[in-house]
C-alpha positions, -999 to +999 in steps of 0.1 A: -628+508-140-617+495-106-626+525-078-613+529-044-633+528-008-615+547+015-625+538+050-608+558+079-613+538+112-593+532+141-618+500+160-604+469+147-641+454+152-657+480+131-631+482+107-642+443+105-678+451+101-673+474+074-649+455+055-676+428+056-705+448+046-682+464+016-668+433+006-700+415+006-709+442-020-677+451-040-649+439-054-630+468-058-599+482-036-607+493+002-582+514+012-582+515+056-565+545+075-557+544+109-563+575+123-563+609+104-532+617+099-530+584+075-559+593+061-545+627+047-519+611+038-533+590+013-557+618+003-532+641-008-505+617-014-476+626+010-460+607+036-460+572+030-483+574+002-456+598-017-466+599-057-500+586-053-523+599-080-540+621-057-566+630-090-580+594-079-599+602-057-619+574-037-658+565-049-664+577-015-648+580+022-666+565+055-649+584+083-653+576+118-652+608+138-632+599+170-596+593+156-566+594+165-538+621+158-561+642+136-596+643+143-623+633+120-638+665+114-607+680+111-601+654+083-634+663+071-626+699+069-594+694+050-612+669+026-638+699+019-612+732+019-593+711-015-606+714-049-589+679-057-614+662-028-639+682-023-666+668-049-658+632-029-692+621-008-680+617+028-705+593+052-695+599+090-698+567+109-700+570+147-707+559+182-718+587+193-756+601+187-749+639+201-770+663+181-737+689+183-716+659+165-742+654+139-744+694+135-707+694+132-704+669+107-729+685+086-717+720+091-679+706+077-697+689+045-707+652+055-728+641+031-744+611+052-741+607+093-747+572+101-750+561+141-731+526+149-755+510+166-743+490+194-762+457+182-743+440+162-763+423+134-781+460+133-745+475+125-738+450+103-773+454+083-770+494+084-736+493+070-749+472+043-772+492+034-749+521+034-724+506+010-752+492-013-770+528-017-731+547-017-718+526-044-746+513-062-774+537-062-757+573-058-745+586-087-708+602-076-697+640-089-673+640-119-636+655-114-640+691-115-616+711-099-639+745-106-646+764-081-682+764-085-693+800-098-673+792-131-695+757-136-728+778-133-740+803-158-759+835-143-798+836-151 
């Protein structure tokens, strides 16, 4: 079963760099957004992605956090308050190293926070070794669209 990347970036050389380190590592179908907005879009299937399954859900979503239009933790925060995405793993990619956007990030629900290095070759390596553990090694949630205190049983 073929299953989608979703990578939301709005640098035309990173988006290059992480096409390469996916495609060096995949075959399956990387979906690129923009800036937030598309990104939503394509998430919950409106705009110009009108009628797109939105029950097939990316394997996982690399989200850069300074985009245009809507924000990436906005985005974030939209992908975490819907049943339908929530369960997705979300890995923020950013040039920035603040300890208040890491805390952010993990406060809306990232699941990874990854620092683009400004070296290139270390960029390129890190990202490789993102998308290898992402999609080969981590084992992603099944659809549920439960909230989760009707999943667990009490003690």
């Amino acid at each position: 079963m073929k299953k989608t990347i979703l990578l939301i970036e709005d640098n035309p050389d990173d988006e290059m760099v992480l096409l390469r380190a996916v495609q060096k590592l995949v075959s399956d179908e990387i979906v690129v957004a923009h800036d937030g907005e598309e990104a939503l879009e394509y998430l919950f299937g409106t705009g110009r992605f009108e009628g797109r399954d939105v029950l097939d859900n990316p394997l996982f979503v690399m989200l850069d956090l300074d985009l245009p239009k809507v924000k990436g933790l906005e985005v974030l925060q939209r992908i975490r308050g819907d049943a339908r995405t929530r369960p997705v793993p979300v890995v923020v990619i950013s040039t920035s190293d603040r300890e208040q956007d890491i805390l952010d990030s993990y406060d809306c629900g990232a699941n990874s926070y990854l620092y683009k290095p400004v070296n290139h070759k270390k960029f390129c390596d890190d990202m490789n070794t993102a998308v290898s553990y992402w999609f080969g090694t981590n084992f992603p949630p099944p659809i549920s669209t439960a909230p989760c205190s009707t999943r667990i049983s009490p003690p």
